[in-house]
LODOGU-374733 format. One record per residue (C-alpha): x, y, z. Coordinates in steps of 0.001 Angstrom, whole numbers, padded with zeros to 6 digits, always signed. Last residue first. Layout:
<recs>
XYZ ...
</recs>
This chain:
<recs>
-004492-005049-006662 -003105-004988-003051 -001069-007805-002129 -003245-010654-000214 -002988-011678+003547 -003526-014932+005287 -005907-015432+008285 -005151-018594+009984 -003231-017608+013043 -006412-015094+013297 -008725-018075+013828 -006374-020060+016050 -006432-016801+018638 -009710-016714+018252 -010320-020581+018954 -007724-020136+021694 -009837-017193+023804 -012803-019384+023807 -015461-018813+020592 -019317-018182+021197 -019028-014937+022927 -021714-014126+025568 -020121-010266+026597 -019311-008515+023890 -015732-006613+023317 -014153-009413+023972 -010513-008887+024499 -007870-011223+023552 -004544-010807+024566 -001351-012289+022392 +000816-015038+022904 +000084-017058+019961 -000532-014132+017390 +002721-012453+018058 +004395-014570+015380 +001725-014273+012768 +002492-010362+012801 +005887-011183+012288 +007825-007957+014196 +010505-005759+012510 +012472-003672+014669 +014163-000216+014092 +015922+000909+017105 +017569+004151+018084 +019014+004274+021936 +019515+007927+023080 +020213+011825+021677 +018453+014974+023277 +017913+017491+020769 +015795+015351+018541 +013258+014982+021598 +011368+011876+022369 +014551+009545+022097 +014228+006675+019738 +011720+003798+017860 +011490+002839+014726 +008783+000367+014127 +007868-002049+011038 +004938-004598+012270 +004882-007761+009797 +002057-009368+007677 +002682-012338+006058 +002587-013995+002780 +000752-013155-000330 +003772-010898-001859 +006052-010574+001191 +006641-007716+003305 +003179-006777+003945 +003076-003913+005943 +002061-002098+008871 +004115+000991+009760 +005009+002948+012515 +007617+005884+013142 +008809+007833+016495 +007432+005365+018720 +008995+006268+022446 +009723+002735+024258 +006904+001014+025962 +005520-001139+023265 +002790-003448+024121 +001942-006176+021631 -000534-008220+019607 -003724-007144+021615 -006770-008905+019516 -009911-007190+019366 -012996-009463+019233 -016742-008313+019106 -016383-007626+015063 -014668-011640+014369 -015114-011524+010391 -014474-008041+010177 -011123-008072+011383 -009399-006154+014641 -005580-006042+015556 -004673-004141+018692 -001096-002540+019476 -000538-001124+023005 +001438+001810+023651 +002373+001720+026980 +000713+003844+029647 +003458+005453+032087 +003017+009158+031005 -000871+008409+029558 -001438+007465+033195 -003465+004811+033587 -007449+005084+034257 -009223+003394+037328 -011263+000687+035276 -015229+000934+035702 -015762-000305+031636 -012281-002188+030500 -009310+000499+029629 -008397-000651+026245 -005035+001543+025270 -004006+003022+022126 -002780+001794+018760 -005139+000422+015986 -004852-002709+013352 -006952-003446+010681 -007244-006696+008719 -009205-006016+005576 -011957-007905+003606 -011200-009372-000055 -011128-013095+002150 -007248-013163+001235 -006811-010285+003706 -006188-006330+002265 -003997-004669+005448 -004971-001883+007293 -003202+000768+009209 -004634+003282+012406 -002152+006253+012990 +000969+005668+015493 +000202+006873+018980 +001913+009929+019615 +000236+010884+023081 -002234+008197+024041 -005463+007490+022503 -008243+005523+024437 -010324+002789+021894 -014026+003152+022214 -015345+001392+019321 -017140+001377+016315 -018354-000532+013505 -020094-000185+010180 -021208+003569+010816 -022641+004695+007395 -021491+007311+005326 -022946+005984+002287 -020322+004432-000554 -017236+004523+001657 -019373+002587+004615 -017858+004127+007809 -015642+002597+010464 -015639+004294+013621 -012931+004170+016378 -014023+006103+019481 -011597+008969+021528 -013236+009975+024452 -010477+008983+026927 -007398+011198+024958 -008698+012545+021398 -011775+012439+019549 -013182+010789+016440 -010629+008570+014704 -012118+007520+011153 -011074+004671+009204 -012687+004821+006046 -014351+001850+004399 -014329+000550+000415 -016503-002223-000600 -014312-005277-002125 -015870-007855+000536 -016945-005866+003929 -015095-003573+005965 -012242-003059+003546 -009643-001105+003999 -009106+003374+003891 -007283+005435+006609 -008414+008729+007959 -005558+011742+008177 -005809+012632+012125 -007604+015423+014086 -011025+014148+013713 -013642+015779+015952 -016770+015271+014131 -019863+016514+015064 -021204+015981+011165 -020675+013112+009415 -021897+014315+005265 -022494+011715+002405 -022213+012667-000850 -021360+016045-000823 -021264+017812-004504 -018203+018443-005581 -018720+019021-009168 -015948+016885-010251 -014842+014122-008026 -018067+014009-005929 -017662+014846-001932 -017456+012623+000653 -017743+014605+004173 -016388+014663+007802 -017302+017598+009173 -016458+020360+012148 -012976+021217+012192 -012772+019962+008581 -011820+016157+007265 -012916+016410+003167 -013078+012930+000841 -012589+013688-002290 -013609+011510-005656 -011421+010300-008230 -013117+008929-011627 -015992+006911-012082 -016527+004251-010048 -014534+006079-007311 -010952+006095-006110 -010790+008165-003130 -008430+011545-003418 -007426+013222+000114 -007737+016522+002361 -007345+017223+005489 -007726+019748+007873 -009968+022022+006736 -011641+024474+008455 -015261+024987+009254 -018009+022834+007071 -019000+025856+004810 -020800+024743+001538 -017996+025321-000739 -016950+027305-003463 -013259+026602-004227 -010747+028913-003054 -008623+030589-005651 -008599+034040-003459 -008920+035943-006720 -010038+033545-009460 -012419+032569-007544 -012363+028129-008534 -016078+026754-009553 -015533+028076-012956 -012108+026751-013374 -013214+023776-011883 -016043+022941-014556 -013899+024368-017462 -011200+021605-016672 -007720+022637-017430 -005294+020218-019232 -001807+019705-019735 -000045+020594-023291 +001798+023875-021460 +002141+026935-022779 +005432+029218-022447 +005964+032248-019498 +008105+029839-017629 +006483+029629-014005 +002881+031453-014889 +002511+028804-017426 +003844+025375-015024 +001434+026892-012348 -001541+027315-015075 -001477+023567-016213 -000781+022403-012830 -004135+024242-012016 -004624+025688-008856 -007241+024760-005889 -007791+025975-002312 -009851+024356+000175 -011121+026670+003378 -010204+028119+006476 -007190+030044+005337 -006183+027510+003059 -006090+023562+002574 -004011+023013-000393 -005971+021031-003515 -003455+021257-006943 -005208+020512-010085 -004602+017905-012809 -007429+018268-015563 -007740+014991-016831 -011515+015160-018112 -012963+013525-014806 -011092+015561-012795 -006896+015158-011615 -006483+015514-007959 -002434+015844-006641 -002312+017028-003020 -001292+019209-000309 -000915+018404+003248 +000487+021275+004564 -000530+024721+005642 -001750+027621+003609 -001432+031129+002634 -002712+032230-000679 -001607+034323-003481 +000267+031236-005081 +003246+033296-005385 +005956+031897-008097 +009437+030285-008279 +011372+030812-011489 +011363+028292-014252 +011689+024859-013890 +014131+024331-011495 +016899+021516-012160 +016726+018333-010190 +017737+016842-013602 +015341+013678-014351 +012219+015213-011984 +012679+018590-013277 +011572+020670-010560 +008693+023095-010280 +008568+025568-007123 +005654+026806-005965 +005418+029623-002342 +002864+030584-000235 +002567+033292+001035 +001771+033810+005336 +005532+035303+005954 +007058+032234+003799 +005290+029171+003295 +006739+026574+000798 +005489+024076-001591 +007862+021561-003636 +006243+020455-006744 +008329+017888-008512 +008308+016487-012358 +006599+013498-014058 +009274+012182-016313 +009782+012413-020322 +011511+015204-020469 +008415+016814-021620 +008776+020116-019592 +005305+019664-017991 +005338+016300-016825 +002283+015017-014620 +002732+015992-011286 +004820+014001-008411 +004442+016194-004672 +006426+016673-002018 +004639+016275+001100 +005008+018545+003318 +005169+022067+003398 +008733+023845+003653 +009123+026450+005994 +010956+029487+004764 +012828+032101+007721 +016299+031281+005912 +014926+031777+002676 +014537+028889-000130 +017012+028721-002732 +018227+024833-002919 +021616+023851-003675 +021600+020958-006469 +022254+017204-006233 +022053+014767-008786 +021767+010869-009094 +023761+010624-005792 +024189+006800-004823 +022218+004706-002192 +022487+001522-004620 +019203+000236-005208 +016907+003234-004385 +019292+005668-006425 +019567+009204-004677 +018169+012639-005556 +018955+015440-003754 +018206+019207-002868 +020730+020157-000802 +020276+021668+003190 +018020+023388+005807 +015992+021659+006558 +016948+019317+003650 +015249+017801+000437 +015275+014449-000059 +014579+012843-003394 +014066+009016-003276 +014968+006838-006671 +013813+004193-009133 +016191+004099-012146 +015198+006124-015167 +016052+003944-018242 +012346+001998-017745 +011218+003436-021435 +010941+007050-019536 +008461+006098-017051 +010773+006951-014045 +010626+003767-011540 +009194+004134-008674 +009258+006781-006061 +010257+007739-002557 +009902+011248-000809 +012054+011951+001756 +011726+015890+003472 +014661+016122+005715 +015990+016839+008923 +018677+018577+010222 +022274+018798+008056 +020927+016216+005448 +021289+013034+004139 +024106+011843+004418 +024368+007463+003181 +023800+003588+004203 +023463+000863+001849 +022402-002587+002036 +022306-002685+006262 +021606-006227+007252 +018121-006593+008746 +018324-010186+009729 +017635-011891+006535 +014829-010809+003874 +014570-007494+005156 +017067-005966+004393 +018254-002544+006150 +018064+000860+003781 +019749+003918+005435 +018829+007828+004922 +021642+009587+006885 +020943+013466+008793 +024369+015005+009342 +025404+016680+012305 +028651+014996+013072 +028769+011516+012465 +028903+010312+016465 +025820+011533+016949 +024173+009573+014834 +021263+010878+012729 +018435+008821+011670 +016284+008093+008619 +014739+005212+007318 +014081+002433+004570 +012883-001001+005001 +013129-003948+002387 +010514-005946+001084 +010856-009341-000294 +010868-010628-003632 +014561-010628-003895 +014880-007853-006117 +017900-006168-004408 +015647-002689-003452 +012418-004150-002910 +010519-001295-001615 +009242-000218+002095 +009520+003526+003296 +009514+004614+006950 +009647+008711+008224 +009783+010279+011504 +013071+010743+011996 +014939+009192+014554 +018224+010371+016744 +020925+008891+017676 +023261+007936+020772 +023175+004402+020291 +022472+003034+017070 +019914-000350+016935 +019606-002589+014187 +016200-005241+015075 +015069-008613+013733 +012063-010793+014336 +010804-013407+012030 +012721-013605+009506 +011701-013794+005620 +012865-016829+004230 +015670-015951+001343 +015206-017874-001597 +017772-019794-003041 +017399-020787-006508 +016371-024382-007289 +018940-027030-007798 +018557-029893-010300 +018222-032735-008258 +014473-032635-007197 +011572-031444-009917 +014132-031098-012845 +015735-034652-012184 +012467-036357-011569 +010811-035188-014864 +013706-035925-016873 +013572-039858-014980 +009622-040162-015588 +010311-039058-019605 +013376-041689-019629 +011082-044760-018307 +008054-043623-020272 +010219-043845-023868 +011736-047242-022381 +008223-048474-021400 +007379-047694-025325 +010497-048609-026920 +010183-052111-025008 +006326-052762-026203 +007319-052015-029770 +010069-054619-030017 +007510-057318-028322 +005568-056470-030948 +008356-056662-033651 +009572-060337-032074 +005607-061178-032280 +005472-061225-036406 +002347-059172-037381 -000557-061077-038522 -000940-061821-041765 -003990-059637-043321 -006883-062135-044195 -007796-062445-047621 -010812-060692-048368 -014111-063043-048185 -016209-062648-051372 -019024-060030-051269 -022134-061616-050518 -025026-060665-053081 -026795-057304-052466 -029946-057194-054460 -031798-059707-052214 -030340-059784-048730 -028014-061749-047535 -025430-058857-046669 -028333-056513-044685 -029123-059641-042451 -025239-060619-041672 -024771-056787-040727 -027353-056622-038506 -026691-059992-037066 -023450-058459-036596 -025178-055364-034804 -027136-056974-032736 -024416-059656-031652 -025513-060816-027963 -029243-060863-029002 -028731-062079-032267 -026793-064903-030862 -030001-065501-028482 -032033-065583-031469 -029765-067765-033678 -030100-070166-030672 -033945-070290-030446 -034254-071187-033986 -032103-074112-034147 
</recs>
């Protein structure tokens, strides 16, 4: 009798718990409560029916949304497409921006068709479908400055537009989603004036509400500012003298305390202006911009060149984002240096340098910033990529330029490395050289993850007026933009502009090992870069 209340204690611990703590002394038994009748089995069985009913009509809402109720269309992106003009003429200039909202990129352009008179048009094709011309309108008489821009922040009423300014010809501002004049106005430059590319946006200094324009011009070694009102097109006060003469490739810098200041490379050296004083001297009324103290100090007020250690002339100029603030990084005849936002100190100096193009910026390695460099011309050029942060050679490579090769691009990959992608020809060690005049240009794509692998995508033997590497759809693929045409804008021919999947070309493309003793065969590469998928840039 003993044993068995032991094993039930055992397999009931707790009751026997529960049985021991009732019987003992000071705590009689409670009496038994009735027992609650059990519930009738027609209203289980009712229960049981509303609930696999309830389940029955969520699964069927869920099943109607997810496959008979319609999704809207999406255009695929395709893979090749081309619009071609016979006897034209092509610009050099490419723009990408979603102009009907589809998601996808579309391409903008300029040409001039012989058959329209003498008229410069600026045409958008779509990319989403086969290149269909949106909207198509005049540009210019010959040639124009384009310069393409977001949305206006004015509370988002200012529609996204691109001003062109003509060679000579109007002054114009036309609506990015329609192609329709948002103003036009005559401009007043001289007949012997040369405008300096590019136009430039600069923070707002007649409080419309809109960053305004700075158009630079050279006349007889002066150069010239003009302020527009980036709503009206009207000029903002009368033109002025910078005192300097200079060349193009201007830019916008703003300091660590948000000074904006102009950089213009000028008679052998970097020249600097506040917007602050520009927009001043203009109207003869303050402005509520900034100047930095720093600058204005480091600036002679005379020449307004900026005292730097002499590197030869410059060439280029452009802003790198930094952890602090903007930083420059200086191409001269004789340099390539990295110099600190605001005191312009050098960071990192390559000297020897023969760089006669604009460098490009990716990413060698995870999120750290590299610089594209192209260092020489013809048979000695080399590709170098330098470490942002010290100057350092990351990779190189002999890569022979040809005559108007398109400038280096890169392209952020999912990896938070770059895909880059050069023009020019590989000429294997001991090769008898081609003739630049019969050489086509051959497009090569290179990533970090593979460095003794370059990948030849394509050979283009038609004249490249325009070249641009983009991604067309946000964290899709990569495509090739190209307008090609005639050599000489006096001489009209066959116009194309042809977009290439970059995926696409993969398959049938060259590889070239640029070590000998590679691990991977020619397939395994060529499967390793159909993988690679591409990111939008942050």
């Amino acid at each position: 009798m003993t044993d068995h209340k032991d094993l039930e204690a055992e397999i009931h611990p707790l009751k026997n718990d529960d049985r021991k703590s009732q019987d003992s002394p000071g705590n009689p038994a409670p009496k038994e409560p009735n027992p609650k009748p059990a519930a009738p089995a027609g209203l289980s069985r009712c229960r049981t029916v509303a609930f696999f009913l309830s389940l029955f009509a969520f699964l069927l809402a869920v099943f109607v949304v997810s496959f008979v109720i319609p999704c809207p269309d999406r255009l695929a992106s395709g893979t090749t497409w081309s619009v071609s003009y016979n006897a034209a003429v092509a610009y050099d200039f490419l723009a990408t921006s979603d102009i009907n909202k589809d998601r996808i990129q579309d391409v903008l352009f300029l040409y001039k068709n012989s058959d329209g008179g003498s008229n410069v048009s600026l045409a958008c094709a779509e990319e989403g479908a086969n290149g269909t011309i949106l909207w198509e309108r005049p540009a210019a008489q010959n040639g124009a400055l384009v310069e393409c821009t977001g949305p206006q922040p004015r509370g988002g009423e200012a529609p996204a537009a691109c001003i062109l300014l003509g060679r000579p010809g109007p002054f114009i501002a036309v609506n990015l989603v329609t192609g329709e004049t948002l103003w036009t106005h005559p401009n007043s430059f001289g007949g012997n004036t040369s405008i300096l590319s590019p136009l430039l946006w600069v923070p707002d200094v007649d409080a419309d509400g809109a960053p305004d324009l700075l158009v630079l011009t050279r006349e007889e070694k002066q150069v010239n500012g003009y302020i527009y009102s980036g709503s009206t097109g009207q000029l903002v006060g009368p033109p002025g003298s910078l005192g300097v003469d200079g060349t193009s490739g201007a830019i916008l810098h703003v300091t660590r305390t948000g000074a904006p200041y102009v950089l213009l490379p000028c008679e052998s050296s970097l020249c600097g202006f506040s917007v602050k004083g520009l927009y001043e001297k203009a109207t003869g009324r303050d402005s509520l911009l900034k100047t930095d103290p720093l600058w204005e100090d480091m600036l002679n007020a005379t020449s307004h060149q900026l005292r730097l250690h002499s590197w030869g002339a410059v060439r280029y100029v452009m802003t790198i984002p930094g952890k602090a603030g903007e930083d420059l990084l200086l191409v001269t005849s004789e340099a390539c240096v990295l110099l600190d936002g605001q005191d312009l100190a050098p960071r990192w100096t390559l000297g020897a340098a023969q760089i006669h193009r604009k460098p490009v910026l990716g990413h060698y390695k995870p999120d750290t910033l590299a610089v594209v460099i192209e260092n020489g011309t013809g048979t000695d050029r080399q590709i170098l990529l330098l470490d942002l942060s010290s100057g350092a050679i990351l990779w190189s490579q002999a890569l022979r330029g040809l005559p108007r090769d398109p400038q280096p691009a890169s392209l952020p990959t999912a990896d938070h490395r770059s895909a880059f992608f050069f023009w020019g020809l590989h000429e294997p060690a001991g090769a008898n050289q081609t003739d630049p005049r019969a050489a086509p240009h051959s497009l090569y794509l290179f990533h970090p993850t593979l460095p003794g692998v370059l990948l030849e995508l394509a050979s283009i033997s038609a004249h490249i007026v325009a070249s641009r590497v983009v991604l067309l759809e946000p964290g899709r693929h990569a495509a090739c933009i190209l307008l090609t045409g005639p050599a000489s804008p006096d001489v009209p021919g066959l116009v194309s502009m042809a977009k290439y999947k970059v995926q696409d070309l993969v398959p049938s493309s060259r590889v070239i090992h640029l070590v000998q003793g590679g691990p991977d065969s020619d397939q395994a590469v060529r499967n390793r870069f159909s993988r690679l998928r591409y990111r939008s840039e942050a």
